[in-house]
N, C-alpha and C positions, 0 to 999 in steps of 0.2 A: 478481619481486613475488609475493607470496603471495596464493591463493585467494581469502583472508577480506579481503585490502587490495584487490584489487580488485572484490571484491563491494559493498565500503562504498562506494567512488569512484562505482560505479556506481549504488546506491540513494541516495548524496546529491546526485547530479547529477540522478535523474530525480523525486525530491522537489523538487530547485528550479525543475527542468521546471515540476511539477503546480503548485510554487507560481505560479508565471507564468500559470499556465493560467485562477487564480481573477481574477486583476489583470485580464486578456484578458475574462473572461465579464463579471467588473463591469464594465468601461468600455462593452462590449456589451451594458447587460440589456437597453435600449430599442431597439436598432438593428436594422436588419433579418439582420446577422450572428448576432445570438444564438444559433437555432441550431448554426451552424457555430463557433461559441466553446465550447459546451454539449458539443460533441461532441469537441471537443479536447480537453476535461478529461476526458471518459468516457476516450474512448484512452491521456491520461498517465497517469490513475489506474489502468487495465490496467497497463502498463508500471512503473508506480511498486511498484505493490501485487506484481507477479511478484520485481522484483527485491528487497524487502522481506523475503519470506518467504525466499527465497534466501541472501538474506542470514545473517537468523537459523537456517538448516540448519546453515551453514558456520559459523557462530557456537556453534552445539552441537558441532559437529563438534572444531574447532580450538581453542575456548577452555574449554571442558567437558569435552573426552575424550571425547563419546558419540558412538558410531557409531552413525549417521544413516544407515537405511535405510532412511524413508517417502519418498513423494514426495507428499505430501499439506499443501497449507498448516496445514493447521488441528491434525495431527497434530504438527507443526512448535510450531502454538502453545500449545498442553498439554504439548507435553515444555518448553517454555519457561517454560511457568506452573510447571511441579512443579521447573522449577530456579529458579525463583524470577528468571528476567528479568526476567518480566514480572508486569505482579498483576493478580487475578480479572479487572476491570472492561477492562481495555486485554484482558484476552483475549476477552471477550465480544466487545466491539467487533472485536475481528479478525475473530471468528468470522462475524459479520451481515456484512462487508468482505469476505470469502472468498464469500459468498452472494451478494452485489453484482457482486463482479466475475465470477462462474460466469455470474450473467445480462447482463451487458453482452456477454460472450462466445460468445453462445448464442443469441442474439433482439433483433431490436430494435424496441421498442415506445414509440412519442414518448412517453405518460404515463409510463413505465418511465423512459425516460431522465431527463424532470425530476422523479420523483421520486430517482431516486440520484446524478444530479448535486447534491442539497441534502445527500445523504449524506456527499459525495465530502471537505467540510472537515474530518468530526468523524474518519475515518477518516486522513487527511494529518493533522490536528493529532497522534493515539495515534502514528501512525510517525514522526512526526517525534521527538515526545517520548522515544520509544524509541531512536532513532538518535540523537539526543542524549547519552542517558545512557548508551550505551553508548561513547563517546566516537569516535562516527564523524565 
């Protein structure tokens, strides 16, 4: 199995993850689980968001010809924007989602965390949309 097939298998599984993870905090927004529902979405959405941009490397890589030697998300997604995967606005959003997941990864601060757990949809709706259309 190729790189780029199992790179997809693995960011559509852990997009279905995150998506479970929003199902999980609604059915908890009043309960005393919250927290620990809040905090399972920060984690998938780490997890979702690595394997995402990973994704799109090996997608430059294998289906574009371009040899790919940043290790950097965000460099990932300007060469994606200048081949035209992606367009302006979903790059943006990556960009603020790369900033997101740098601080979930780095600190953890309760206000921090519910504010970027509200972030966490609009960031899974662009990769999903993305993983869609690239027919993962």
């Amino acid at each position: 199995m190729e790189i780029l097939e199992l790179r997809g298998e693995t960011v559509s599984q852990a997009l279905g993850q995150l998506k479970e993870a929003f199902d999980i905090l609604e059915k908890n927004k009043h309960s005393y689980m919250y927290k620990t529902a809040r905090d399972s979405l920060i984690q998938r959405f780490e997890f979702s968001f690595d394997a995402f941009w990973k994704y799109l490397k090996e997608y430059l890589r294998d289906d574009r010809k371009i040899e790919v030697e940043f290790a950097s998300p965000n460099k990932t997604f300007r060469t994606c924007y200048e081949q035209k995967v992606i367009t302006n606005e979903e790059r943006k959003i990556l960009i603020d989602s790369t900033r997101d997941r740098n601080l979930t990864s780095h600190t953890y601060n309760e206000k921090l965390a519910e504010q970027i757990s509200k972030r966490i949809v609009e960031y899974y709706e662009v990769m999903r949309t993305i993983i869609d259309r690239l027919g993962v």
